[in-house]
Structures are given as C-alpha cells and as structure tokens.
C-alpha positions as CSV (number, residue, x, y, z in Angstrom):
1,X,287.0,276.8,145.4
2,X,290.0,277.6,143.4
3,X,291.0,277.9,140.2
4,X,294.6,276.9,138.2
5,X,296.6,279.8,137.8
6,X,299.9,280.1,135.5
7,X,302.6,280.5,137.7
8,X,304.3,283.3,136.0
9,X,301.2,285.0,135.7
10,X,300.7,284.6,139.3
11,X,304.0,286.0,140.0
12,X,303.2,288.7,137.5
13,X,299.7,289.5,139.3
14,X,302.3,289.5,142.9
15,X,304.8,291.7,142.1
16,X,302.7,294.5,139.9
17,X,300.7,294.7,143.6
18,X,303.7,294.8,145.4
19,X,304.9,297.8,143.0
20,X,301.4,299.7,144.0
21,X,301.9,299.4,148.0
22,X,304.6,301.9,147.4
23,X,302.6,304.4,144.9
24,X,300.9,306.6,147.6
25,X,298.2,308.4,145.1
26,X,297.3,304.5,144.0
27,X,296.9,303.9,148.1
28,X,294.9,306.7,148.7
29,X,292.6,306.5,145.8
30,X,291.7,303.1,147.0
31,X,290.1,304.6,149.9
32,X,292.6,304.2,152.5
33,X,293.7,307.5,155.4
34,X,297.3,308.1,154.5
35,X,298.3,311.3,155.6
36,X,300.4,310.9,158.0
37,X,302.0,308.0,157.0
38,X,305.5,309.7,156.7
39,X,306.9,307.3,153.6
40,X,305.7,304.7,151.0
41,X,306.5,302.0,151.0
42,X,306.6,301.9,154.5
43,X,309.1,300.2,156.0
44,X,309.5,299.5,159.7
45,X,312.1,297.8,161.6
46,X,311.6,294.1,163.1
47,X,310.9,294.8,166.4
48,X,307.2,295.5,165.0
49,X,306.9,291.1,164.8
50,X,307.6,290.7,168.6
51,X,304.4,292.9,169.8
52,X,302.5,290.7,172.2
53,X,299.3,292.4,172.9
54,X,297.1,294.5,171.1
55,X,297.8,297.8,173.3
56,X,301.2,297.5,172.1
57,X,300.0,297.4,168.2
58,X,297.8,300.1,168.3
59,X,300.5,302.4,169.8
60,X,302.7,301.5,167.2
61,X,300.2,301.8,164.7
62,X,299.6,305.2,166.2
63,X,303.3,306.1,165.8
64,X,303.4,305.2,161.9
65,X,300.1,307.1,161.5
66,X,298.2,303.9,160.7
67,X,295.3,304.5,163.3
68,X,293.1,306.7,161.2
69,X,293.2,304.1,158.8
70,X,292.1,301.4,161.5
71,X,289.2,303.9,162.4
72,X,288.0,304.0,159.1
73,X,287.4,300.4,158.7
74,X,285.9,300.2,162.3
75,X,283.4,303.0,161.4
76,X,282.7,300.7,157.4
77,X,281.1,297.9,159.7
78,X,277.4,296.9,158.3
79,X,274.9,294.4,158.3
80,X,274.8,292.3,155.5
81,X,271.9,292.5,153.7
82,X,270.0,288.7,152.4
83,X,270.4,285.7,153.8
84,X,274.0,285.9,155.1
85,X,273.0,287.2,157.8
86,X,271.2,284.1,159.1
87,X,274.2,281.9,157.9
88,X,277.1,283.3,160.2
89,X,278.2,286.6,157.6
90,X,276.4,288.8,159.8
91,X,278.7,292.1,159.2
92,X,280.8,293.1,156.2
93,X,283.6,295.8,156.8
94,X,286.3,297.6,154.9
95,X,290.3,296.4,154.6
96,X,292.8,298.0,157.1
97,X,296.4,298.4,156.7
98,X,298.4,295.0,155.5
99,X,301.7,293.6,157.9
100,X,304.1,291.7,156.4
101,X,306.2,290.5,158.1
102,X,309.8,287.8,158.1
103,X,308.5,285.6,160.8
104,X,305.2,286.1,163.0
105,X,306.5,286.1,166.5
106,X,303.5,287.4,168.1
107,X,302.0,290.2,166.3
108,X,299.7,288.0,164.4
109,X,297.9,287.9,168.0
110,X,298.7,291.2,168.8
111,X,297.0,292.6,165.8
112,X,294.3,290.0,165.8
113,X,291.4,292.7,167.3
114,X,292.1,295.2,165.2
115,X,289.4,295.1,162.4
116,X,290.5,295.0,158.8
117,X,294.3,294.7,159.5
118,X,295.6,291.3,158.3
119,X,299.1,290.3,159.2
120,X,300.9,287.6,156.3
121,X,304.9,286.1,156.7
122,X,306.5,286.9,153.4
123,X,305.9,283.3,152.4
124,X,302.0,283.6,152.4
125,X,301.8,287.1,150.6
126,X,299.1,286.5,147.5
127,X,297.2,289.2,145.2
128,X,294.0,288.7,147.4
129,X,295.8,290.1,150.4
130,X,297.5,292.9,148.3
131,X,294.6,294.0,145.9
132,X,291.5,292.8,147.9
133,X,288.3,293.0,145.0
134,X,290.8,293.3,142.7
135,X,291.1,297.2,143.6
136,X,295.5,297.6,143.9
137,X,297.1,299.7,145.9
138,X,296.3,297.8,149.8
139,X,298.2,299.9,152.4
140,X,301.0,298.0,153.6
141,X,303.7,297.9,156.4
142,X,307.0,296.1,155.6
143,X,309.3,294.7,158.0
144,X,312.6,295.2,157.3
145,X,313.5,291.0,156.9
146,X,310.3,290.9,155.0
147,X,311.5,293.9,152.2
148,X,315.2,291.5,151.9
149,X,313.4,288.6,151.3
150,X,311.0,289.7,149.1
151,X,313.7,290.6,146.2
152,X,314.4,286.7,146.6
153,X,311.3,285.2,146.7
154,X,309.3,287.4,143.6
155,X,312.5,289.5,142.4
C-alpha cells in the first residue's frame, strides 16, 4: 500500500527530519536515552560499516553511548493485543538508534539482533525511517561517507 507523493514534498518531509537528528532536546523528547551520546548529530567514522558480528556492534554502540538506548527498546517489548497475535505480529517494540551508513559492508548483519536499531545506505534513507509514527527527532548515527553524500543527494 502506497500512496503518490510530490517529490519536492517528499524531499521536503526528508531533509526537515534530517535537520531534527541533530536537535538533541527534539531526540530526547521523542523518548530516546541520550546522555551520553557526546555530540548531535553524531557522526562516526567508516570503520563502523565493516563490523561483522554483533559483539563487535554492541561494543561500539557502547563506546558512542548508544546502549542505554538499545536497552530501552529491549525492555518496550509487548504482546500485541487483538488478533495480531494469532497472525504472526505477536510483539510490538519501541525504535532504537538509526545507522546510516555510505555502503553496508557487514554491519547490516552485525546489527541485525539488536532490537529496534535499523541500519539504511544513504540511498534508502526515507521519513518513515527518520520520524517513525510521524514523531521527528529518530536518534541517528552518521558515517562519515554517508554525511558527504547526503549534501548531494537531498542538499
């Protein structure tokens, strides 16, 4: 289901949720742990898109102060109530921290275990990943190819 969507408006919708990644009151008020998270936006450098397994993510996610924020959404798991639960929507949880990354080379795996973090190449980045429930202000993780290319793609 989809529905047709002016493409400067969609553009529009992109980069005014881009602009509230880096607004840490916006973040916070959302409901996301970003204490100590030491700068927004946060940008990290590309070695983050070469993490293999998910040991290797959660310490680095530890290092940037993201974890809390992981733990959050791991404690938000609940039963869905009505007949979703028969049909294969059993749980509902909470949105994590958002990656974005240049090029996926292995951390879309590596990350793949940790509930409610989502990892998206610059090329795939949409409102619904940015402002889930239309609530702005996702935390988010840049890589540094991903922050040069995104002046070129929605600049």
């Amino acid at each position: 289901i989809y529905k047709r969507l002016n493409e400067k408006e969609r553009v529009l919708a992109i980069r005014s949720a881009i602009a509230v990644t880096s607004n840490k009151d916006l973040v916070m008020a959302r409901g996301h742990v970003a204490d100590k998270v030491p700068q927004f936006p946060l940008v990290v450098v590309d070695d983050l898109e070469v993490l293999k397994e998910t040991k290797e993510a959660k310490d680095a996610f530890e290092r940037l102060g993201l974890m809390e924020d992981v733990e959050r959404v791991r404690r938000s798991k609940k039963i869905r109530a009505g007949r979703g639960t028969m049909r294969g929507r059993r749980t509902r949880h909470g949105v994590g921290p958002l990656v974005v990354v240049g090029e996926d080379r292995g951390i879309g795996k590596a990350a793949s275990n940790l509930l409610g973090v989502d990892v998206v190449p610059i090329e795939g980045l949409n409102v619904e990943l940015l402002a889930p429930g239309t609530h702005p202000g996702r935390l988010t993780v840049w890589t540094n190819s991903a922050m040069e290319r995104v002046g070129k793609l929605y600049g």
